[in-house]
N, CA, C and O atoms as a Tinker XYZ file with bonds, in Angstrom:
   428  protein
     1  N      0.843000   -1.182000    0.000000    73     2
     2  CA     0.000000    0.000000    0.000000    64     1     3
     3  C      0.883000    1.238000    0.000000    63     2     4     5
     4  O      1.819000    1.386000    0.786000    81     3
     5  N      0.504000    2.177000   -0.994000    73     3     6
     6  CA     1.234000    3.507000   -0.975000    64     5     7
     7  C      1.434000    4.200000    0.388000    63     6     8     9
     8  O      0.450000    4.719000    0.914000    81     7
     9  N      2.221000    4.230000    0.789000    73     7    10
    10  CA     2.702000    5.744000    1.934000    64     9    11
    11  C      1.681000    6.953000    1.836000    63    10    12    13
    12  O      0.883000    7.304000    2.706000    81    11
    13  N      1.918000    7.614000    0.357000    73    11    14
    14  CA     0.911000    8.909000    0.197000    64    13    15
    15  C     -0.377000    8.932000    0.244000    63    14    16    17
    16  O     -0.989000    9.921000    0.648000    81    15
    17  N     -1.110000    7.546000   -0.276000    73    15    18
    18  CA    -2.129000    7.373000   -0.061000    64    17    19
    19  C     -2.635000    7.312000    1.203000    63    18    20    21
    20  O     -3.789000    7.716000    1.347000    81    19
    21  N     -1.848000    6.765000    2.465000    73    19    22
    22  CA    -2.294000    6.587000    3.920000    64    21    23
    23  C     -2.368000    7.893000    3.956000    63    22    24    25
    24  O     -3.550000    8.178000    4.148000    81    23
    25  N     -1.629000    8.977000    3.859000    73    23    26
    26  CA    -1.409000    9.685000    4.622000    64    25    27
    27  C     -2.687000   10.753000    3.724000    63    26    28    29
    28  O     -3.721000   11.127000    4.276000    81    27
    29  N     -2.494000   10.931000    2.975000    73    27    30
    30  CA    -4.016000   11.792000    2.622000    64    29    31
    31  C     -5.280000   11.200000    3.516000    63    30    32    33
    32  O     -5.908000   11.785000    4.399000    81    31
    33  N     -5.467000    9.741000    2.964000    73    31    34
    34  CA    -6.468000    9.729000    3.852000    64    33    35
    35  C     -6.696000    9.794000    5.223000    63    34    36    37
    36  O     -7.836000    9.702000    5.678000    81    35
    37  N     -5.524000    9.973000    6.050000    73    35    38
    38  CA    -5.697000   10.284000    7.417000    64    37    39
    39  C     -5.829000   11.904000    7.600000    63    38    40    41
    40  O     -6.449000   12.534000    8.457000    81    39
    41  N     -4.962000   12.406000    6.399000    73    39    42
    42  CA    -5.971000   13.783000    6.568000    64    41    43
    43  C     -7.388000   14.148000    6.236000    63    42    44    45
    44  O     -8.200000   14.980000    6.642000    81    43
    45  N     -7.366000   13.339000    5.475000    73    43    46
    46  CA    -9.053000   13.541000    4.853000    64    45    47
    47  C    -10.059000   13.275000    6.192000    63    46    48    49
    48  O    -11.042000   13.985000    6.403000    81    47
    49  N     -9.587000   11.927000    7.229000    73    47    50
    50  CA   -10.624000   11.896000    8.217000    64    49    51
    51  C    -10.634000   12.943000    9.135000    63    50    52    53
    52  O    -11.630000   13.278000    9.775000    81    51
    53  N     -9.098000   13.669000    9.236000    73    51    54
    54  CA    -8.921000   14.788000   10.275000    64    53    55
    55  C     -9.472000   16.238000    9.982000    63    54    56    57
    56  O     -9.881000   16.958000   10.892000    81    55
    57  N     -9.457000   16.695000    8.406000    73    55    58
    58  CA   -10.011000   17.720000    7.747000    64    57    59
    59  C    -11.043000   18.125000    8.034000    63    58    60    61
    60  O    -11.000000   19.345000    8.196000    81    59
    61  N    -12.457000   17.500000    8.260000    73    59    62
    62  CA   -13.708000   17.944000    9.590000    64    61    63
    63  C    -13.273000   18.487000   10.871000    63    62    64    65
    64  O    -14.138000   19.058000   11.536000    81    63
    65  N    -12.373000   18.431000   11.228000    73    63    66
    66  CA   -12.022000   18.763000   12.940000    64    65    67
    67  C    -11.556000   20.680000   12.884000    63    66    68    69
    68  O    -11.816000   21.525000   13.740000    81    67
    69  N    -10.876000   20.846000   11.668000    73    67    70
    70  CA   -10.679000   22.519000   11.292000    64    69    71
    71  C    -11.405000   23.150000   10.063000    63    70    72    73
    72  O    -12.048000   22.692000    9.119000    81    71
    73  N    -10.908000   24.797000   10.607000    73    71    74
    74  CA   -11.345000   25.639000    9.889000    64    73    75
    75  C    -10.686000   26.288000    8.843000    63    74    76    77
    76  O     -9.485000   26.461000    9.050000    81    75
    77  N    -11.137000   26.709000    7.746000    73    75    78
    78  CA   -10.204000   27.030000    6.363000    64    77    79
    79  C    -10.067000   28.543000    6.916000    63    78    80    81
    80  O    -11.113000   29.192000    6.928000    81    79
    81  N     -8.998000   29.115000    7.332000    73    79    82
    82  CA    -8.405000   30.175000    8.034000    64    81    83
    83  C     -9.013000   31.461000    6.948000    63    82    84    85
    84  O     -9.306000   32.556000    7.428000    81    83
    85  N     -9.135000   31.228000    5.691000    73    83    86
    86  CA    -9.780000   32.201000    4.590000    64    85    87
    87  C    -10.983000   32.716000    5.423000    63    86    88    89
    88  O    -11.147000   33.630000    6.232000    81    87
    89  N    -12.073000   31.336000    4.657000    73    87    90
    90  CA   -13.359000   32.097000    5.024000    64    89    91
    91  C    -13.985000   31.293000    6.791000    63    90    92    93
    92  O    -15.196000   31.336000    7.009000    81    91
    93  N    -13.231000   30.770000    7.646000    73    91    94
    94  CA   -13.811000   29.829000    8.281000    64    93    95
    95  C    -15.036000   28.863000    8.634000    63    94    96    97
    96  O    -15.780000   28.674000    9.597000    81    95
    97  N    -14.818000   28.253000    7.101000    73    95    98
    98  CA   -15.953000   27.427000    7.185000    64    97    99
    99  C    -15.165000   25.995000    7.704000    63    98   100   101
   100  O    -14.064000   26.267000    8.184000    81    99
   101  N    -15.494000   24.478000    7.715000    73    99   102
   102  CA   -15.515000   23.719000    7.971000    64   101   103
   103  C    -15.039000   23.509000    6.607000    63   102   104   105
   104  O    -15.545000   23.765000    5.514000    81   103
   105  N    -13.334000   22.687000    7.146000    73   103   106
   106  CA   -12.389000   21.848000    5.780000    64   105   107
   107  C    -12.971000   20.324000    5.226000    63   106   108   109
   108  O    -12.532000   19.703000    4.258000    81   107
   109  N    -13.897000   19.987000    5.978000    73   107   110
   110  CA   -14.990000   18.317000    6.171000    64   109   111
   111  C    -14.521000   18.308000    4.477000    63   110   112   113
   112  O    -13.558000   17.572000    4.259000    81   111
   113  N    -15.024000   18.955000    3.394000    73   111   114
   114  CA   -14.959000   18.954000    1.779000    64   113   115
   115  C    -13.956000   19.748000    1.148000    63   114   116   117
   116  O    -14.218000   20.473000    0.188000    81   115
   117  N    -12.844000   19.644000    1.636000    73   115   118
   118  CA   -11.482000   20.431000    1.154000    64   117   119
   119  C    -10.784000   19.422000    0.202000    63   118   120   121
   120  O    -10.753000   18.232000    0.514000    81   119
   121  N    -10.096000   19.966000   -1.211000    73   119   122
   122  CA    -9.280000   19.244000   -1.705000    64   121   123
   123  C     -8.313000   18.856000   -1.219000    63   122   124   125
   124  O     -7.964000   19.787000   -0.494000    81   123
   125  N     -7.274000   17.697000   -1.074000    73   123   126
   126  CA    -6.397000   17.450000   -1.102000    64   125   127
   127  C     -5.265000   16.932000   -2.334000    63   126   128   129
   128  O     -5.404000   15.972000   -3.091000    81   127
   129  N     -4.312000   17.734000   -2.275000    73   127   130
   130  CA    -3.284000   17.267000   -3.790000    64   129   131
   131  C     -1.931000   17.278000   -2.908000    63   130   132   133
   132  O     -1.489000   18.245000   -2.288000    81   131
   133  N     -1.352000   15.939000   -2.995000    73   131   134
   134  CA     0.075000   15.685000   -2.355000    64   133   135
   135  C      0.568000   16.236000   -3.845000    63   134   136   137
   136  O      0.390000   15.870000   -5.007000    81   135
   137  N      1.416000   17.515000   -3.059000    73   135   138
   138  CA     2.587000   18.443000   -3.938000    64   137   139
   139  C      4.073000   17.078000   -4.266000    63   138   140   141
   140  O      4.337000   16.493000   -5.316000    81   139
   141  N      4.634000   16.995000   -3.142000    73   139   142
   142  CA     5.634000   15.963000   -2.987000    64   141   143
   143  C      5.714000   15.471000   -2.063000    63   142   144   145
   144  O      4.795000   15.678000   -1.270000    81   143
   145  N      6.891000   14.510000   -1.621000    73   143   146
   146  CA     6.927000   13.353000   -0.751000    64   145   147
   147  C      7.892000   12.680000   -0.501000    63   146   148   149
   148  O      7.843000   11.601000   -1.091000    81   147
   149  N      9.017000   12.852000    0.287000    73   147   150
   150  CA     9.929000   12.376000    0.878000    64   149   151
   151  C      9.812000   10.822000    1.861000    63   150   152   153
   152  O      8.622000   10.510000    1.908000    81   151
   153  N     10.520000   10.002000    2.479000    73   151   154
   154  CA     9.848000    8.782000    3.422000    64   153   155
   155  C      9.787000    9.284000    4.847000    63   154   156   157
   156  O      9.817000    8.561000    5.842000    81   155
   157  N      9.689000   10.719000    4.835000    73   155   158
   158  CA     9.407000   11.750000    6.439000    64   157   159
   159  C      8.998000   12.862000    6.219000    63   158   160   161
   160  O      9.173000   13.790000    7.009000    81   159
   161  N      8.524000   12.946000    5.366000    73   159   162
   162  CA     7.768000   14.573000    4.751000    64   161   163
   163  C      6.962000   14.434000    3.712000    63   162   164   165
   164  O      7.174000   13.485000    2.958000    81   163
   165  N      5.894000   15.318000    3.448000    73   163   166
   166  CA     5.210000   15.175000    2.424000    64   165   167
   167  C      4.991000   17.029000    2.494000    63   166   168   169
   168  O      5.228000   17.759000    3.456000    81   167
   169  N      4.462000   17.418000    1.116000    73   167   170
   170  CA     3.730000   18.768000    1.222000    64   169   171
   171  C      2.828000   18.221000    0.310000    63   170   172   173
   172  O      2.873000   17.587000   -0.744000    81   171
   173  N      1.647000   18.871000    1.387000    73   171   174
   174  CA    -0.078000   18.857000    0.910000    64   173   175
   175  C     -0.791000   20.691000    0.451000    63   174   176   177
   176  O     -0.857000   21.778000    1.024000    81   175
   177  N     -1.124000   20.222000   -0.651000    73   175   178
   178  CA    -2.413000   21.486000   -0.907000    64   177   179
   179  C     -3.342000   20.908000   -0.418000    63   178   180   181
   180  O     -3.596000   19.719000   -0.613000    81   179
   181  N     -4.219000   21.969000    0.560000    73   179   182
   182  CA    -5.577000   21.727000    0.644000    64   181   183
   183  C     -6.445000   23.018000    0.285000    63   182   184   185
   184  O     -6.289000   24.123000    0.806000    81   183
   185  N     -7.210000   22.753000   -0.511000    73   183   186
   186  CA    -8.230000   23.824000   -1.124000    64   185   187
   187  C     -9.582000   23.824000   -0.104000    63   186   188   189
   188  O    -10.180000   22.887000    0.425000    81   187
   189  N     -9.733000   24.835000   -0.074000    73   187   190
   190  CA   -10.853000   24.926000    0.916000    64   189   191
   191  C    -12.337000   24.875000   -0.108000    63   190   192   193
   192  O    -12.572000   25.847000   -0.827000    81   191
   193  N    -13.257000   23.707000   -0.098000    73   191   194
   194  CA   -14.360000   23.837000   -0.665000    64   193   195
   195  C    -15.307000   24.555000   -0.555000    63   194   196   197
   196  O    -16.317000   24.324000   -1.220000    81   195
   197  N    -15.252000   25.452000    0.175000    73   195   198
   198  CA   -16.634000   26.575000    0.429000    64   197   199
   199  C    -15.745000   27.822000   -0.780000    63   198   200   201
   200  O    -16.200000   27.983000   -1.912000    81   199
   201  N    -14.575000   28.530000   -0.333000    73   199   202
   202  CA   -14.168000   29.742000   -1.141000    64   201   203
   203  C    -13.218000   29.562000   -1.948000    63   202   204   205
   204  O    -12.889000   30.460000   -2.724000    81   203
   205  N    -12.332000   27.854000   -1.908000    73   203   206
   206  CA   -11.319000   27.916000   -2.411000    64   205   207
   207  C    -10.162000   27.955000   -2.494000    63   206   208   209
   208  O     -9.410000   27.650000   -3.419000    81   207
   209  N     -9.894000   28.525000   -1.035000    73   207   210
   210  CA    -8.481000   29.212000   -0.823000    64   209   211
   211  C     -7.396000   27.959000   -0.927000    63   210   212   213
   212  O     -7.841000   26.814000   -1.000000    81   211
   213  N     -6.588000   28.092000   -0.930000    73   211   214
   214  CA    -5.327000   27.051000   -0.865000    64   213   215
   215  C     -4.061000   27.337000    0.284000    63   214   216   217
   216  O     -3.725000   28.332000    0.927000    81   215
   217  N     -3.607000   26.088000    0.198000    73   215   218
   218  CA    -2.459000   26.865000    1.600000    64   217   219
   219  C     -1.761000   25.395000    1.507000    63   218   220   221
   220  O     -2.380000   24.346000    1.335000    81   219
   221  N     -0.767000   25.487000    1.612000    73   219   222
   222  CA     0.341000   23.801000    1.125000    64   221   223
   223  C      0.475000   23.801000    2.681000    63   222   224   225
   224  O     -0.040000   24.685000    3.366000    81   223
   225  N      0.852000   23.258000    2.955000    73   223   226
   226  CA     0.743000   21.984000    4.388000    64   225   227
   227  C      1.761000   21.351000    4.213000    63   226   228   229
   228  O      1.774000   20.615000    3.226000    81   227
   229  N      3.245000   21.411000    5.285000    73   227   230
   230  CA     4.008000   20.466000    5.274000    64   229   231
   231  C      3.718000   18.993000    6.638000    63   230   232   233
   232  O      3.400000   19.198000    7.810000    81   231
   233  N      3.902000   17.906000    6.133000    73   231   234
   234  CA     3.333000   17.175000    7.256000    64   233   235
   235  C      4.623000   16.352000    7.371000    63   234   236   237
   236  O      5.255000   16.050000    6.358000    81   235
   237  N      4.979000   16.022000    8.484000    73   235   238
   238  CA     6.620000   15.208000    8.974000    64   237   239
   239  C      5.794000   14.343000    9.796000    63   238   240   241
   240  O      4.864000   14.690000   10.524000    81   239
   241  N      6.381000   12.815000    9.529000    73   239   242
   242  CA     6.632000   11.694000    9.911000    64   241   243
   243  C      7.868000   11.223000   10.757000    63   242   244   245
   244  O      8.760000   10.729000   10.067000    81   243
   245  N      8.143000   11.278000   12.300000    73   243   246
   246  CA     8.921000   10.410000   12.845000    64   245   247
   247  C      9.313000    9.507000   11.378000    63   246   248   249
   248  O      9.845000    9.911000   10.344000    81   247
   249  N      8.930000    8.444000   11.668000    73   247   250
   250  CA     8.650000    7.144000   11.285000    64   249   251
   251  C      7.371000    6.785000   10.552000    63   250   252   253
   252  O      6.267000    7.281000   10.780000    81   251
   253  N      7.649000    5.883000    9.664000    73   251   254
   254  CA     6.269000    5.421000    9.271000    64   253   255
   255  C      6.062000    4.076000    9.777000    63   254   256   257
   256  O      6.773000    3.174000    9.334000    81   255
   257  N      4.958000    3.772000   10.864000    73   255   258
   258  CA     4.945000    2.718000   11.145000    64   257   259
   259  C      3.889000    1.455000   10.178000    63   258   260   261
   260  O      2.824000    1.884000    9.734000    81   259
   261  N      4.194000    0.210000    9.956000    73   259   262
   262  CA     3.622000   -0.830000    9.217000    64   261   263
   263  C      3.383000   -0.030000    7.390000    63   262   264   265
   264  O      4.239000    0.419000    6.628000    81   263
   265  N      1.994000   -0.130000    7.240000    73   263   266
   266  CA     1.386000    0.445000    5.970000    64   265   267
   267  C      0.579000    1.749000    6.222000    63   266   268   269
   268  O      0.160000    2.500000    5.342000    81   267
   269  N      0.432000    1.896000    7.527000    73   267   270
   270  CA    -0.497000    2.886000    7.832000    64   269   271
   271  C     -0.261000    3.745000    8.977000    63   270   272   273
   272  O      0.457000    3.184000    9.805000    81   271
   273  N     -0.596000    4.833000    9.280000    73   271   274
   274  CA    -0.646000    5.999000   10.467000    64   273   275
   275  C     -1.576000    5.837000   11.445000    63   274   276   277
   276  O     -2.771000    5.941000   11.168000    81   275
   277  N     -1.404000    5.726000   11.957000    73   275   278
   278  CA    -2.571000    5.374000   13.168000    64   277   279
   279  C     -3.404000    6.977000   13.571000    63   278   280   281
   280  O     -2.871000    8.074000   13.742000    81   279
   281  N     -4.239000    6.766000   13.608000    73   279   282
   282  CA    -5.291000    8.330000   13.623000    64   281   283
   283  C     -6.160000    8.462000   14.976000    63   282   284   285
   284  O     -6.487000    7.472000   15.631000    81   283
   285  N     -6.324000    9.097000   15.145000    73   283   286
   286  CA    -7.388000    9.446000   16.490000    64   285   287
   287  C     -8.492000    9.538000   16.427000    63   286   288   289
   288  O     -8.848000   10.695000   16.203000    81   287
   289  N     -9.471000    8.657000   16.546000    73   287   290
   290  CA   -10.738000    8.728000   15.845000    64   289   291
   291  C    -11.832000    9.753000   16.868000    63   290   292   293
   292  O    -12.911000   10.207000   16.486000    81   291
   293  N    -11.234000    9.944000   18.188000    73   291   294
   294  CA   -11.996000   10.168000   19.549000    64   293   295
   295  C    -10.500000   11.173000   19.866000    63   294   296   297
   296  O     -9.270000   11.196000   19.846000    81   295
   297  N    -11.953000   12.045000   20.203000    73   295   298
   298  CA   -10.954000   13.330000   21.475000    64   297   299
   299  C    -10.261000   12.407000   22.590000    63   298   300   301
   300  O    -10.604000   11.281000   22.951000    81   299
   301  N     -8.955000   13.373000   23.132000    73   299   302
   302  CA    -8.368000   12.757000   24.229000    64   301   303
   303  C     -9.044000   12.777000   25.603000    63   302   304   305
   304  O     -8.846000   11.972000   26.513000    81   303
   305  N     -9.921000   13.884000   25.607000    73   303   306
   306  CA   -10.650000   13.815000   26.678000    64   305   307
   307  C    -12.323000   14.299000   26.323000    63   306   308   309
   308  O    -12.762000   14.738000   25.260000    81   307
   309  N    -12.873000   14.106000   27.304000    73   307   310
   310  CA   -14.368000   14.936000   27.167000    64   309   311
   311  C    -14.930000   16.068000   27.474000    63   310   312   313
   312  O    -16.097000   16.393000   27.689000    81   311
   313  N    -13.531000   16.851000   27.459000    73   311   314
   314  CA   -13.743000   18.248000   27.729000    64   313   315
   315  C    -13.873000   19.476000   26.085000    63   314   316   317
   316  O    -13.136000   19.325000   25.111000    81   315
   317  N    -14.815000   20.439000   26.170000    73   315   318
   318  CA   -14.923000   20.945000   25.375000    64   317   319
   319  C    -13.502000   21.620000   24.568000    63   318   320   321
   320  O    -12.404000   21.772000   25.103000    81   319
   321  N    -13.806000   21.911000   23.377000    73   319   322
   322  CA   -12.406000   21.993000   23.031000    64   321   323
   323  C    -12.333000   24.018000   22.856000    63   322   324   325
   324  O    -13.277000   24.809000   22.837000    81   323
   325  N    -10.838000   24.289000   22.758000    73   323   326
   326  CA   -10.608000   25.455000   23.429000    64   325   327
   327  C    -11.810000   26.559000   21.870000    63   326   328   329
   328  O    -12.231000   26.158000   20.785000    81   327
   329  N    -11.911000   27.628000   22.405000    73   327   330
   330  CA   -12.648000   28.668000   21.656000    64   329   331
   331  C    -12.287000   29.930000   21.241000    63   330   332   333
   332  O    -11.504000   30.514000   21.990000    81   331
   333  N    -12.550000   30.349000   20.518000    73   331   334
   334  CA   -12.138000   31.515000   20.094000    64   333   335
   335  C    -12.150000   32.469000   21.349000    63   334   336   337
   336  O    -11.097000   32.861000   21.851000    81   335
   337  N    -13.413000   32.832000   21.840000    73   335   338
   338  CA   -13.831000   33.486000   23.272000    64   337   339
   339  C    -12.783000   33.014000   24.638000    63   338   340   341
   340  O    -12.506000   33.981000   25.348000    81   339
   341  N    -12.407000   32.195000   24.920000    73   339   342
   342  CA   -11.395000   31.098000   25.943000    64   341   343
   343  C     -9.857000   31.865000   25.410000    63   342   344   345
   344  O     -8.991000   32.290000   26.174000    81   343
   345  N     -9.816000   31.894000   23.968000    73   343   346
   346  CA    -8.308000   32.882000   23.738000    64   345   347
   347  C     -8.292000   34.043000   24.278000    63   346   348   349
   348  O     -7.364000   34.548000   24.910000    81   347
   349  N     -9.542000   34.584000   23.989000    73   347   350
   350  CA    -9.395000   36.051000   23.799000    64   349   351
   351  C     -9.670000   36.293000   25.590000    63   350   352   353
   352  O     -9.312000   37.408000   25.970000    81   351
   353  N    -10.181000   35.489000   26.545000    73   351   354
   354  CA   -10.079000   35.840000   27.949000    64   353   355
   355  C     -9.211000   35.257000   28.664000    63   354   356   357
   356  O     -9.240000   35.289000   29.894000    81   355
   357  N     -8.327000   34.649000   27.977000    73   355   358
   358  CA    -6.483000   34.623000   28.453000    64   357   359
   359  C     -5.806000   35.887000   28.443000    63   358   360   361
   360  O     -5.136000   36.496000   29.277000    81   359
   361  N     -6.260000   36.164000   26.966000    73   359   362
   362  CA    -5.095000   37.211000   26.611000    64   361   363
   363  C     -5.746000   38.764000   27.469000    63   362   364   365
   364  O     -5.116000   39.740000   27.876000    81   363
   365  N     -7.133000   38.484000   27.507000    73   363   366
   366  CA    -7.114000   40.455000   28.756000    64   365   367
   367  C     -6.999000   39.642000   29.771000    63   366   368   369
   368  O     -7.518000   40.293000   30.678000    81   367
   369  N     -6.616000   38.517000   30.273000    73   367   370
   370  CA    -6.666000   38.228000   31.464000    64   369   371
   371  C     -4.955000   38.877000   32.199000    63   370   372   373
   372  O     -4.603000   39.653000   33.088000    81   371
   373  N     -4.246000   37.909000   31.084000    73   371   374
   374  CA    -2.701000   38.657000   30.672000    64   373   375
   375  C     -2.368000   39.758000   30.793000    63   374   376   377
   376  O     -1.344000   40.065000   31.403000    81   375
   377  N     -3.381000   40.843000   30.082000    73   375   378
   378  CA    -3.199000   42.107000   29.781000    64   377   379
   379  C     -3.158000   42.654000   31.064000    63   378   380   381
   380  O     -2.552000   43.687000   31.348000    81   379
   381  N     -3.910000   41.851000   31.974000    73   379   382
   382  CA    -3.678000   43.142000   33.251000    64   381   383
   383  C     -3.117000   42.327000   34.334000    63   382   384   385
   384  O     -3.628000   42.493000   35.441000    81   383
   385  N     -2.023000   41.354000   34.208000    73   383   386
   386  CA    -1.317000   40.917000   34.632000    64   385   387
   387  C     -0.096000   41.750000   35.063000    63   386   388   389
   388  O      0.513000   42.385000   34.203000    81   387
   389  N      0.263000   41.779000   36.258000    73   387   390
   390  CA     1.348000   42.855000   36.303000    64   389   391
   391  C      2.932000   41.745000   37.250000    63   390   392   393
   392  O      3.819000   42.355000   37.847000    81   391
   393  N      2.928000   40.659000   37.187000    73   391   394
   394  CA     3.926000   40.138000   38.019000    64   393   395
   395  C      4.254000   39.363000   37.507000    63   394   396   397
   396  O      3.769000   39.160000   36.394000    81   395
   397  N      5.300000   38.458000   38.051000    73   395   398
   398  CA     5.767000   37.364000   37.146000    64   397   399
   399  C      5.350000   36.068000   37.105000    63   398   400   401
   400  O      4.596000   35.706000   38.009000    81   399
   401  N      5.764000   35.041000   36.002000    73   399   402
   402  CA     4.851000   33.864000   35.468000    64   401   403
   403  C      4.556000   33.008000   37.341000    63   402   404   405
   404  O      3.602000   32.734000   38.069000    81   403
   405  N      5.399000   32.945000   37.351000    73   403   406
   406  CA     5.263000   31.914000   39.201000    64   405   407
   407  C      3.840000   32.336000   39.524000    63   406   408   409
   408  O      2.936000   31.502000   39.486000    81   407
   409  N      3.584000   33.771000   39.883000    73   407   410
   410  CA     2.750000   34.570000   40.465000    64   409   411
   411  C      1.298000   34.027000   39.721000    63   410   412   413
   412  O      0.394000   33.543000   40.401000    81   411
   413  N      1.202000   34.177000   38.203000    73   411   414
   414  CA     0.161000   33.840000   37.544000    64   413   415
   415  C     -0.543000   32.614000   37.469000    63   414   416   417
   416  O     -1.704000   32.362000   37.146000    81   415
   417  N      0.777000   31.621000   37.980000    73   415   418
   418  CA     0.212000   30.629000   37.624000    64   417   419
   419  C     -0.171000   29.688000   39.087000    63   418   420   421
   420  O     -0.556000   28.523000   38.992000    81   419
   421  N      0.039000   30.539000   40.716000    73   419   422
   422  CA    -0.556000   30.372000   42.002000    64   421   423
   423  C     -1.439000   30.905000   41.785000    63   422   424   425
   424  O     -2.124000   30.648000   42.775000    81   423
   425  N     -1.903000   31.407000   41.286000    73   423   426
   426  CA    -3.643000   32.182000   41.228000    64   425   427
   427  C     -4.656000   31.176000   41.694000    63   426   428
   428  O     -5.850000   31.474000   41.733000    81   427
């Protein structure tokens, strides 16, 4: 079994999980075209199917183990995953932070 082939399709199952940074819709129907391919690197285009956009993707391999990549089909935990809103009340949280990291992080 091809190498490039695993590895698209493990992006293809992961491509639902993000957003096409263009228009942020959902990558679930994004092209994929392996540019090239080394036996620890590959570069991927992915076209975003809602507007289009493109953006090459380098992806590195440790190792390739057997014929295939092993994928994560399930979150690591059952906690919601982080949010746009959750960034942005780090960062004024930060903002009026006045001491050093030790300090911030006994809170």
């Amino acid at each position: 079994m091809n190498q490039a082939v695993d590895l698209l399709e493990v992006l293809r199952r992961q491509a639902a999980r993000y957003q096409c940074p263009s228009c942020g819709q959902s990558l679930a129907d994004c092209e994929l075209d392996l540019v090239s391919s080394t036996d620890h690197e590959s570069v991927v285009r992915i076209t975003c199917g809602q507007c289009e956009a493109s953006r090459l993707v380098v992806v590195q391999a440790a190792a390739w183990v057997g014929e295939s990549v092993p994928v994560l089909d399930q979150p690591l935990s059952d906690d919601p995953a982080i949010g746009v809103d959750d960034v942005l009340d780090v960062r004024l949280a930060l903002a009026g932070h006045a001491g050093d990291l030790k300090s911030l992080l006994t809170r």
